[in-house]
C-alpha positions as CSV (number, residue, x, y, z in Angstrom):
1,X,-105.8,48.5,268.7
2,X,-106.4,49.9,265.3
3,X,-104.3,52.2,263.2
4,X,-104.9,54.8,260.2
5,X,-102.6,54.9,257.0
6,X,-102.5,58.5,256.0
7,X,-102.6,59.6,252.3
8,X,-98.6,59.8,252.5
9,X,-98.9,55.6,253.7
10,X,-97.6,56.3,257.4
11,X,-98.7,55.5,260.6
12,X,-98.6,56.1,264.1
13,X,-97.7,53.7,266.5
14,X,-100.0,54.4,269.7
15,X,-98.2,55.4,272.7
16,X,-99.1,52.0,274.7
17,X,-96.9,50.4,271.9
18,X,-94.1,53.1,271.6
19,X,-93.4,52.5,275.6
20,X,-94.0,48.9,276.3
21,X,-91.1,48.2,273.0
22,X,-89.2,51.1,274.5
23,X,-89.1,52.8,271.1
24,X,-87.8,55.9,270.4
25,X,-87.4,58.7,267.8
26,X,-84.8,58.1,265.0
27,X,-84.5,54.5,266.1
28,X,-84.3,52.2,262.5
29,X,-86.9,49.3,261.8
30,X,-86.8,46.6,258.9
31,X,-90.5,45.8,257.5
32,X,-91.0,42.6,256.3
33,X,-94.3,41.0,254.9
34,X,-95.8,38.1,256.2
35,X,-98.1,35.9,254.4
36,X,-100.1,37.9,251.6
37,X,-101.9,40.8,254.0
38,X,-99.2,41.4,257.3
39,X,-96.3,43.6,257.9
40,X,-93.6,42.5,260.7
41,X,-91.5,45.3,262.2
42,X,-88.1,44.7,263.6
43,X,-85.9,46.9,265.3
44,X,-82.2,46.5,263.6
45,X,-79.7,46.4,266.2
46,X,-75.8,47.3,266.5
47,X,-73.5,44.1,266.6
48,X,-72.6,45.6,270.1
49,X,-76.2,45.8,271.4
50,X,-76.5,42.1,270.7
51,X,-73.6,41.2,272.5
52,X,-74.3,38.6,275.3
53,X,-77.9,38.7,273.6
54,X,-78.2,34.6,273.1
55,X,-75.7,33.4,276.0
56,X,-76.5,29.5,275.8
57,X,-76.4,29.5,271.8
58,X,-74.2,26.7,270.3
59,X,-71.6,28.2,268.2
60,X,-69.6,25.1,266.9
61,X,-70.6,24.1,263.2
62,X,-69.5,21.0,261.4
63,X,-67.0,22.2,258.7
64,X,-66.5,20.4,255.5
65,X,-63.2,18.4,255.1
66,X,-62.0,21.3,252.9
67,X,-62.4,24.3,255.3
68,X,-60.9,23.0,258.2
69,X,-58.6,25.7,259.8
């Protein structure tokens, strides 16, 4: 699937896209590049939408002598 940039450098993201990634209007992306000639979109998500997100992620970290509570 191909896209156009316009003379004011947007784009349209084809329908297909829009409702498979359940995106909708007003909702904010980052744009990062990748490698010399891509663009990644990411949706940027509340704190509270990622909640319960990663339920099996290890959240103990090895703290320095120093910075032990």
């Amino acid at each position: 699937m191909s896209v156009t940039l316009s003379p004011k450098f947007q784009i349209v993201i084809p329908k297909e896209i829009r409702e498979l990634l359940h995106m909708k209007p007003g909702m904010k992306y980052e744009l990062f590049t990748w490698g010399d000639d891509a663009i990644q979109i990411v949706p940027v998500r509340s704190i509270k939408e990622l909640r319960g997100a990663y339920p099996n992620i290890d959240t103990t970290i090895e703290r320095e002598p120093d910075r032990e509570l």
